[in-house]
C-alpha angles and dihedrals in degrees: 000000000000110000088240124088102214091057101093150134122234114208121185096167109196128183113243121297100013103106115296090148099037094061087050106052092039086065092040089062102035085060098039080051099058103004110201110242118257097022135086124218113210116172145174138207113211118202122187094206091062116060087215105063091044101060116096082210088061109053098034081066091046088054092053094054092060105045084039092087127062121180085336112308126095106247118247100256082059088047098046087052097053088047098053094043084048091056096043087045086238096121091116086059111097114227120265128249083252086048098057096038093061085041097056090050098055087040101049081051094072091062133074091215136016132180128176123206105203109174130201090014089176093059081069106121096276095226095049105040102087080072094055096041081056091052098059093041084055088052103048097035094048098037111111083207130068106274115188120199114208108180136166119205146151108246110269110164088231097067090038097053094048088061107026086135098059130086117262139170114210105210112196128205087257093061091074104040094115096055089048095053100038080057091037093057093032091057093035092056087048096053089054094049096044086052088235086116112065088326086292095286097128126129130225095260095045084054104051085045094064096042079054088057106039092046087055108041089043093079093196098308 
């Protein structure tokens, strides 16, 4: 593990379908909402239906472009890229997993702090994602800077190996029970009193039948 200690990797590992996304995004906009001074949020959100967002190659650029920029102007290891692939007449290539490694390095240097949000890290492409694991391990461990790692993810032993030495909290479908029950009871009484349940012509027992039903079937999700 790095020697500092705010050089860590935050791991709430999830099963399918109970809220990987939601956590995440819930973070991303609690910090776009308030941004701590000194420190740049960049983030991703991976999505194993769209080619795209499943490619390490992918969001390790997209990570770059965000963290390209600073008040304005594009920093210096952007700029000397751009320069050397102008000179060679290679502008129309993308940059290389290898390229954006050592990128993100020099980039997450000219801030104090730097945390990434990547969420759904298990929809990676699974043949491809140890590169992209790597990736992330490179960067925290090379970056003169803090560099903080926030990831959801399901728990493939993959991911978990890769990052057996960081911090994590494993959040299960029960943690959140009564969340799910207190929403359960509140829609379904709604949906009572707007008629678009039964015409509203349900009793108190066949109500509290179907929030029985619903809160248990529901598994977290």
């Amino acid at each position: 593990m790095p020697s500092s200690l705010g050089r860590t990797l935050f791991l709430p590992v999830r099963p399918a379908g109970a809220g990987k996304t939601y956590v995440a995004s819930r973070v991303i906009d609690s910090y776009l909402s308030d941004p701590a001074p000194e420190s740049k949020l960049v983030y991703f959100y991976c999505n194993r239906t769209e080619e795209s967002r499943r490619q390490p190659e992918s969001i390790l650029r997209a990570l770059v472009r965000q963290l390209a920029k600073s008040e304005g102007e594009v920093l210096e290891p952007v700029v000397g890229i751009y320069n050397g692939r102008e000179g060679k007449g290679q502008l129309s290539q993308c940059l290389t997993l290898a390229e954006c490694q050592d990128l993100l390095v020099q980039l997450t240097d000219a801030y104090p702090q730097t945390t990434i949000c990547i969420d759904a890290l298990d929809e990676v492409d699974h043949t491809k994602r140890l590169k992209l694991l790597h990736a992330l391990k490179y960067l925290v461990e090379r970056s003169k800077n803090v560099v903080k790692i926030f990831a959801t993810t399901r728990m493939d032993t993959d991911i978990l190996l890769q990052f057996e030495a960081f911090p994590r909290i494993e959040l299960q479908p029960d943690d959140n029970v009564a969340d799910i029950n207190q929403f359960v009871t509140t829609t379904v009484q709604e949906a009572i009193e707007q008629e678009q349940l039964l015409h509203g012509d349900v009793t108190n027992e066949l109500r509290d039948e179907i929030c029985k039903v619903l809160c248990e079937r529901s598994k977290g999700m």
